[in-house]
C-alpha positions as CSV (number, residue, x, y, z in Angstrom):
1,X,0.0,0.0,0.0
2,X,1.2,3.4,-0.8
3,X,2.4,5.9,2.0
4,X,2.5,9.5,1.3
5,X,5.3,11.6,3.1
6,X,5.7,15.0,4.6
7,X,8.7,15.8,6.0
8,X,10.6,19.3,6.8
9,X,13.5,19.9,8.4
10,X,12.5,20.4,11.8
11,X,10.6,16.6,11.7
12,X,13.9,14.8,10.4
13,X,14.7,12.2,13.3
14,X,18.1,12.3,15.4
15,X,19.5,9.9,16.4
16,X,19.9,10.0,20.3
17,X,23.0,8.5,21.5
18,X,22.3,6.3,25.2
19,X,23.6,8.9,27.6
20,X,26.4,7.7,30.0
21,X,25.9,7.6,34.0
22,X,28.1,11.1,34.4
23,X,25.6,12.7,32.0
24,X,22.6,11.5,33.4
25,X,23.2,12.9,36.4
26,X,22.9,16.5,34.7
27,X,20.1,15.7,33.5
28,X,19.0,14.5,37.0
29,X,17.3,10.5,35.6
30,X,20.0,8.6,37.8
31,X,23.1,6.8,37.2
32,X,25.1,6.1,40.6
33,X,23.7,3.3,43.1
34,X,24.5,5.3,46.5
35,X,21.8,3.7,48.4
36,X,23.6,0.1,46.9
37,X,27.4,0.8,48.7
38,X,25.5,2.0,51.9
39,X,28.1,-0.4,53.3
40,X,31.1,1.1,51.8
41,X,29.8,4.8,53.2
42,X,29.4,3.2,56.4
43,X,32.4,1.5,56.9
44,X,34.2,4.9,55.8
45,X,32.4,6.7,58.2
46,X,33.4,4.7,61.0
47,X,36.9,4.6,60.2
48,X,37.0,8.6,60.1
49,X,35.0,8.6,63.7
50,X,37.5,6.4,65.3
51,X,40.4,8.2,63.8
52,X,38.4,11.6,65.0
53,X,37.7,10.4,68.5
54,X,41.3,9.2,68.8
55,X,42.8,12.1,67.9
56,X,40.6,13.9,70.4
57,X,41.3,11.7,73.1
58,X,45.1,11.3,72.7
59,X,46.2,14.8,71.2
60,X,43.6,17.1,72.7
61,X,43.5,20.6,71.2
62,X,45.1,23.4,70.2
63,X,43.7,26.1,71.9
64,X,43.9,29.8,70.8
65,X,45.1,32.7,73.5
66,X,40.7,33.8,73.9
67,X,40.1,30.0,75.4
68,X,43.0,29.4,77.4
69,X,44.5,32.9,78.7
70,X,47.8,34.0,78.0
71,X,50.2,36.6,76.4
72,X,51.0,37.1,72.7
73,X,54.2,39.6,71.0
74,X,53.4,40.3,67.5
75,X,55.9,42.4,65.6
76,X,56.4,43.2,61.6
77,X,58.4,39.9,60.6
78,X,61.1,42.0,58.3
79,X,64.1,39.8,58.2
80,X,63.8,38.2,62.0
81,X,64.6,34.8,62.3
82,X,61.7,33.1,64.2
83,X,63.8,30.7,66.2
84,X,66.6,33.5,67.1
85,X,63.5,36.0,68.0
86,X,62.2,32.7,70.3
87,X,65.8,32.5,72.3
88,X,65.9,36.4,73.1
89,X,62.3,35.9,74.5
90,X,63.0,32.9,76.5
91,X,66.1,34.5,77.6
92,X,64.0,38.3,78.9
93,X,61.7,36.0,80.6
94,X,62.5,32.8,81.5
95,X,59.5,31.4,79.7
96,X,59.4,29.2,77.0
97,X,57.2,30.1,74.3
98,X,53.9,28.0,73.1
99,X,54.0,29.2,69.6
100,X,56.8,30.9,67.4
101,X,55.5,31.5,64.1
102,X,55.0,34.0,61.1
103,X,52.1,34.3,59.3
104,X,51.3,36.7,56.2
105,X,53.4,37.7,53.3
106,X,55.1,40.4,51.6
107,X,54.9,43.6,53.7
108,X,52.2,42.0,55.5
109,X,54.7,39.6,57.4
110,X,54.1,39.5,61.2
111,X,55.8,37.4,63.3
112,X,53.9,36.0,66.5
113,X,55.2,34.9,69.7
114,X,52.3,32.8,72.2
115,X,53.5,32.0,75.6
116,X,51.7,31.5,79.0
117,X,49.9,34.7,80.7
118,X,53.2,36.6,81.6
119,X,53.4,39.6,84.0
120,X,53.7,43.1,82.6
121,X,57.2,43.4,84.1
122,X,57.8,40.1,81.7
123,X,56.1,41.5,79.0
124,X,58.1,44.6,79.3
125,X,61.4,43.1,80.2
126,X,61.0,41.1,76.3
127,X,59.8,44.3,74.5
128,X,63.1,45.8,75.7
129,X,65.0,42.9,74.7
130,X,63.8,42.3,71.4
131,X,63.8,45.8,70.0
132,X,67.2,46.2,71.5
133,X,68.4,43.1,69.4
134,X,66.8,43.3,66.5
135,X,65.3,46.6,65.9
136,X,62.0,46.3,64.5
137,X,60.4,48.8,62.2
138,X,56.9,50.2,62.3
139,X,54.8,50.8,59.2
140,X,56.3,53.7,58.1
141,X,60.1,52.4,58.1
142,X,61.1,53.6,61.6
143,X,62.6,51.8,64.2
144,X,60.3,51.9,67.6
145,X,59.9,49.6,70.7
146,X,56.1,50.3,69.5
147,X,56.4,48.1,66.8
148,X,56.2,45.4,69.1
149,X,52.6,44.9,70.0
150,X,51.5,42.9,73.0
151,X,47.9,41.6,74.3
152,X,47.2,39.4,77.4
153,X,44.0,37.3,78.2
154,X,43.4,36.2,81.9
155,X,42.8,32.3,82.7
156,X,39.2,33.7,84.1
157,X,38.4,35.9,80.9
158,X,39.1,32.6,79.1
159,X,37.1,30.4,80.8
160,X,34.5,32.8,79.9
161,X,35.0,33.0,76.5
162,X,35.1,28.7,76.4
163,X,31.5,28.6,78.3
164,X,30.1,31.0,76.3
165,X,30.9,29.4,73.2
166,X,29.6,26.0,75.0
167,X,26.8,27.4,75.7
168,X,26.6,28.7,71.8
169,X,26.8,24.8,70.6
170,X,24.6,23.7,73.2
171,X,22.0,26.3,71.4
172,X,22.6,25.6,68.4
173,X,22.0,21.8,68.3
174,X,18.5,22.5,70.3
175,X,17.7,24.5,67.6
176,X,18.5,22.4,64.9
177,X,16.7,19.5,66.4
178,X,13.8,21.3,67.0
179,X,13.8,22.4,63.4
180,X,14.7,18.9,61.8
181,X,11.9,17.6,64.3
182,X,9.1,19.9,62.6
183,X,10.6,20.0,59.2
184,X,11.2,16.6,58.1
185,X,9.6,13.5,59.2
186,X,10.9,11.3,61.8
187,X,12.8,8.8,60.1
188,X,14.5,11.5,58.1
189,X,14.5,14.4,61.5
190,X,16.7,11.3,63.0
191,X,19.0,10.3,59.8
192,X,19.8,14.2,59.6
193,X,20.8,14.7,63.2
194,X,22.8,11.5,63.1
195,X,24.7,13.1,59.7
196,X,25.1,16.1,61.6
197,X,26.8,15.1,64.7
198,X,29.1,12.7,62.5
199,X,30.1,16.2,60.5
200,X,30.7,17.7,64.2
201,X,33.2,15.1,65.7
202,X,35.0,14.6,61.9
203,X,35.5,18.3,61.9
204,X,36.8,18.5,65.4
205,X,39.2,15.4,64.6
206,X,40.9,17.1,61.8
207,X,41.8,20.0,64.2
208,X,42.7,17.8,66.8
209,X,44.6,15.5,64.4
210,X,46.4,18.3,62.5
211,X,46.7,20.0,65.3
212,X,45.1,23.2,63.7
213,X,44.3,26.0,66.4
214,X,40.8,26.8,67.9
215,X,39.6,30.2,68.4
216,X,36.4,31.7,68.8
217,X,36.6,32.6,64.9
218,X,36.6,28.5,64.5
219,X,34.1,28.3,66.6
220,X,31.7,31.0,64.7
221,X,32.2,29.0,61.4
222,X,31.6,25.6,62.6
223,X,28.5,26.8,63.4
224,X,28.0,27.7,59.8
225,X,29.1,24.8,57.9
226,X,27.4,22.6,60.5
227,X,24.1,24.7,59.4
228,X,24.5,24.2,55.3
229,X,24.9,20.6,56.5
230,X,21.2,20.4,57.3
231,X,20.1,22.7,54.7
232,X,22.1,20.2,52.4
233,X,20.3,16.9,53.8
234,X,16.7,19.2,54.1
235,X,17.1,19.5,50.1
236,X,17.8,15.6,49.2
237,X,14.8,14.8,52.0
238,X,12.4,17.1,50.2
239,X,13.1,14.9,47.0
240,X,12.9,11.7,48.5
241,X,9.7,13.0,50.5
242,X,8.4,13.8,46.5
243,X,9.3,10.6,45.3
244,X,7.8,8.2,47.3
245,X,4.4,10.3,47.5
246,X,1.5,7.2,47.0
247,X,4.6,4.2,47.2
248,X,1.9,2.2,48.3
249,X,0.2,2.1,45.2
250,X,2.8,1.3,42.9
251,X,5.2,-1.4,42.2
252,X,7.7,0.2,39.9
253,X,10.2,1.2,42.8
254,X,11.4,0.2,45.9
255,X,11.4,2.9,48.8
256,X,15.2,2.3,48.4
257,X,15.1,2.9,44.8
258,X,13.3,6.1,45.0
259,X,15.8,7.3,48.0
260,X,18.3,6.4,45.1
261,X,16.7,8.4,42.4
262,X,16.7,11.3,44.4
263,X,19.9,11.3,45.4
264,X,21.0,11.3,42.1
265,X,18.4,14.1,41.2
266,X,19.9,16.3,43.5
267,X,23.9,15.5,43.6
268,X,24.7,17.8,40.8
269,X,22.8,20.5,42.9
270,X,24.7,20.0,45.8
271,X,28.1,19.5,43.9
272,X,27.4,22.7,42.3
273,X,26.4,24.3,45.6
274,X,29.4,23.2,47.3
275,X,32.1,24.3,44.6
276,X,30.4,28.4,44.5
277,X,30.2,28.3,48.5
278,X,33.8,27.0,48.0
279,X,35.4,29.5,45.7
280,X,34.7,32.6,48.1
281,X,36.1,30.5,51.2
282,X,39.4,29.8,49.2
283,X,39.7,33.2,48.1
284,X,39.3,34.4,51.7
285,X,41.9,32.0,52.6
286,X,44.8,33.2,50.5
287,X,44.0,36.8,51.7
288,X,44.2,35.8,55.1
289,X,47.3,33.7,55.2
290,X,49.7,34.9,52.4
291,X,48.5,38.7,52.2
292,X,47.1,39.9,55.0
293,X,48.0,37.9,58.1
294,X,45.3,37.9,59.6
295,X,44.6,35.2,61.7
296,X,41.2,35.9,62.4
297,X,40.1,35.1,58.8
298,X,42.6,32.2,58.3
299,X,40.5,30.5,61.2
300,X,37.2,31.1,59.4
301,X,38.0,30.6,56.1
302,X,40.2,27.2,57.1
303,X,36.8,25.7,59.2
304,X,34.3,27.1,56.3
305,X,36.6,24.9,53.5
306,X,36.6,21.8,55.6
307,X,33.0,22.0,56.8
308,X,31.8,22.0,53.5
309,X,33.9,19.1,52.0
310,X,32.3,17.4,54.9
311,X,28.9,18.7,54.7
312,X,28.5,17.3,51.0
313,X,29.8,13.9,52.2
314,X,27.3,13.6,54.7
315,X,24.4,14.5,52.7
316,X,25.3,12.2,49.7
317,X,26.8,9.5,51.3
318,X,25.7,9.4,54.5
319,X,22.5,11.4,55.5
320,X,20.2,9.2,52.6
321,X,21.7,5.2,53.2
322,X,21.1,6.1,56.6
323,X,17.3,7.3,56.0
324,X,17.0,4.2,53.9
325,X,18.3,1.8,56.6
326,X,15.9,3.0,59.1
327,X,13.0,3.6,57.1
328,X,13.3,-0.2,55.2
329,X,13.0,-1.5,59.5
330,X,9.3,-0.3,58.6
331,X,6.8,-3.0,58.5
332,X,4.7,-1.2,55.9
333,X,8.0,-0.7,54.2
334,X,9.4,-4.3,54.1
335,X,6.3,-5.6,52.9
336,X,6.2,-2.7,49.8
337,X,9.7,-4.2,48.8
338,X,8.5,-7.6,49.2
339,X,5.3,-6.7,47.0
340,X,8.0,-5.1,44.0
341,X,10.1,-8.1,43.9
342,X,7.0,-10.2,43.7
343,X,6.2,-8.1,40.9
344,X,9.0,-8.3,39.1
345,X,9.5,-12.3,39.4
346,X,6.2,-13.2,37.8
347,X,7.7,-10.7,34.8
348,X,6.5,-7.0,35.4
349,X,9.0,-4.2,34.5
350,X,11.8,-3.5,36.4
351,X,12.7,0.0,38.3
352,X,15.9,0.0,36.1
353,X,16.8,3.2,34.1
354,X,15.8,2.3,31.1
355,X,15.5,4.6,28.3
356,X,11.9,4.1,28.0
357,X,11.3,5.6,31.8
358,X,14.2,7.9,32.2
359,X,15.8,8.7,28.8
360,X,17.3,12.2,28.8
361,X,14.5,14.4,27.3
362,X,14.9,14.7,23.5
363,X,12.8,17.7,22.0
364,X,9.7,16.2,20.3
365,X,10.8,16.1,16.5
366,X,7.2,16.7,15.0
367,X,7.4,13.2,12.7
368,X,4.3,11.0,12.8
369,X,4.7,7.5,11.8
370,X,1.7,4.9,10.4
371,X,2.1,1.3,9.8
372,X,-0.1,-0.4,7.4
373,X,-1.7,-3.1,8.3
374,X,-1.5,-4.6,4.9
375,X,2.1,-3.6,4.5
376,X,4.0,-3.5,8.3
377,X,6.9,-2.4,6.5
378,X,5.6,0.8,4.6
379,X,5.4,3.8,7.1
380,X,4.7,7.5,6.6
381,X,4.9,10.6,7.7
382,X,2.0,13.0,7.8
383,X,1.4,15.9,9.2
384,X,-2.2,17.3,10.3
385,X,-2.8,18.7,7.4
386,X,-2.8,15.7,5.2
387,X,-4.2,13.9,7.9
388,X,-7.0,15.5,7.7
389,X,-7.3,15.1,4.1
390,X,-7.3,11.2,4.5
391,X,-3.3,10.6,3.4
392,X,-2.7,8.2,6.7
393,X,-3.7,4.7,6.7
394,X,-3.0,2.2,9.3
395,X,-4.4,0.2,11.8
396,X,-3.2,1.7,14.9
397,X,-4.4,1.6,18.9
398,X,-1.0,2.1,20.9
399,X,1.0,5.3,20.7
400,X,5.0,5.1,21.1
401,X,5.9,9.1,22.0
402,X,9.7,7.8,23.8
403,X,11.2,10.4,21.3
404,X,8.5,12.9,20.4
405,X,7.4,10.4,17.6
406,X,3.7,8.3,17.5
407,X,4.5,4.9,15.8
408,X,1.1,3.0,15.1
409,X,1.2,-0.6,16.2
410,X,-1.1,-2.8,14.2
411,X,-4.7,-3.3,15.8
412,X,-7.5,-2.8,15.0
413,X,-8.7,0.9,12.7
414,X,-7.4,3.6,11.1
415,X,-6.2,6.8,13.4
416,X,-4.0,9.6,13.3
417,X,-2.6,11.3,16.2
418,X,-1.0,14.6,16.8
């Protein structure tokens, strides 16, 4: 039987290569089994917490002048030699420093001595000595014992500083509880608030580790990252929440399955997320250490571009598996997951990613195809015009539209469909 043809530009079919699992996670229709290497995630996250709690235990740490009390000498760093600056001071005072270091760069170069709360006779005493040894300059070029700052916290101002910030934590985790608790549902308030305290002791590990100081300014920014934490496992929730709306009624996916889907839905997001909250955090880093000096900002900026690495860890790798794992304990769960793989024994369709289900989108290309039933191998293309002028023929019921294009299976009468 004859077949008339229409075709323009615009209808010409492409050819739509099968995307790759990378790609398909841009176009959010899945490609990574998290929720499969729970176990994997798991065992990682237990071997950072025992490294973590080990190197809290055993190394302590590093405690900045506002927690502990004590007395720091700053000067411009010039030419000094740290470790000759170090002997002058232990020599005016008897006392032998905590911390010799310099920090900043270029002009900015200021190097710091941290020592033990010392009297102002003490403090005086290695002023004296070190300007009369090394002559340090001020900004302007000159030489002054000015240029030798000096600031001293008490034991007691310190022990008000660490109770306050305490105090801060003990706040903030209320809070977030509270909000996780109303927010999400329980299953998911509890898997968020596990994920949350994991980012809280791995943080605190790599300080104590490394030993990296802790100052208030550390302090201030764990409470941040610790925040887009939750925010982070709040957005991969709300998608899970979305995808298994009305489980119950359908056998296509697992509750595990969906969890998966979503994660994969929303990685890219949080990738992206991650690397623009990152780029501002490094930036702030390299001003603080190699231009400026200021320690201040180097102990924000350093706790912001860990918490964050962490924070995306936990939400991906950690926050989800552990939803699923205490959600699949569910009785009306378990017997969902039962009723799928029942399902898909006796031969109904499995939850893979197939093209059919989660194809990347392809742009509808306008090209109608009828199959005679006379002739299965003659097809056309028609368009609504000479559709309506009685060009189509087939014997069609069943419309294929997988790539914007209606093939007619052989039934039973004509049709035409736009």
């Amino acid at each position: 039987m004859e077949s008339n043809t229409v075709e323009t530009p615009a209808s010409r079919p492409a050819t739509a290569a099968t995307p790759s699992g990378f790609d398909r996670l841009y176009t959010e229709s899945g490609g990574i089994d998290f929720i499969g290497r729970s176990k994997l995630w798991y065992w990682i996250t237990v071997g950072l917490l025992v490294l973590s709690l080990g190197a809290i235990v055993l190394r302590g740490f590093s405690l900045s002048l506002d927690f502990e009390g004590g007395t720091k000498l700053n000067m411009p760093a010039g030419d000094l030699v740290a470790e000759q600056v170090e002997d002058t001071f232990i020599d005016a005072t008897g006392v032998e420093p905590e911390i010799t270091q310099i920090v900043g760069s270029g002009d900015s170069e200021t190097l710091e001595i941290t020592s033990e709360r010392l009297s102002q006779e003490q403090v005086d005493k290695a002023r004296a000595a070190i300007f009369e040894k090394y002559q340090p300059q001020d900004a302007q070029g000159k030489a002054t014992p000015d240029a030798i700052g000096s600031s001293t916290v008490s034991e007691s101002w310190g022990s008000s500083i660490t109770n306050r910030m305490l105090l801060a934590m003990g706040v903030f985790l209320l809070t977030a509880s509270l909000y996780v608790a109303v927010r999400l549902q329980r299953d998911m308030a509890l898997a968020a608030m596990i994920a949350l305290v994991v980012d809280g002791i791995v943080i605190a590990g790599i300080y104590a580790l490394f030993g990296l100081e802790v100052s208030p300014a550390v302090i201030i920014g764990l409470l941040t990252v610790l925040t887009f934490s939750i925010y982070d496992s709040v957005i991969v929730f709300d998608k899970v929440n979305e995808n298994t709306s009305g489980l119950q009624g359908q056998r296509k996916r697992t509750y595990a399955e969906e969890a998966n889907l979503a994660v994969n839905q929303t990685v890219m997001r949080s990738i992206s997320t991650t690397v623009i909250s990152a780029l501002p955090i490094v930036a702030l880093f390299v001003i603080a250490v190699w231009l400026m000096g200021i320690g201040t900002l180097r102990d924000l900026a350093l706790i912001q571009l860990i918490g964050v690495v962490e924070g995306i860890f936990s939400s991906i790798f950690l926050a989800t598996p552990l939803l699923v794992s205490i959600a699949t304990r569910r009785k009306s769960i378990k017997e969902h997951t039962a009723s799928v793989m029942e399902y898909r024994a006796k031969g109904g369709p499995a939850a893979a990613m197939t093209d059919a289900e989660d194809a990347v989108p392809r742009a509808a290309s306008g090209k109608r195809t009828v199959r005679s039933f006379g002739d299965p191998s003659a097809t056309g293309v028609v368009t609504p015009a000479s559709a309506n002028a009685g060009d189509q023929v087939g014997d069609t019921a069943d419309t294929d539209d997988t790539a914007g294009n209606n093939r007619g299976i052989e039934r039973g009468g004509a049709t035409w469909r736009p």
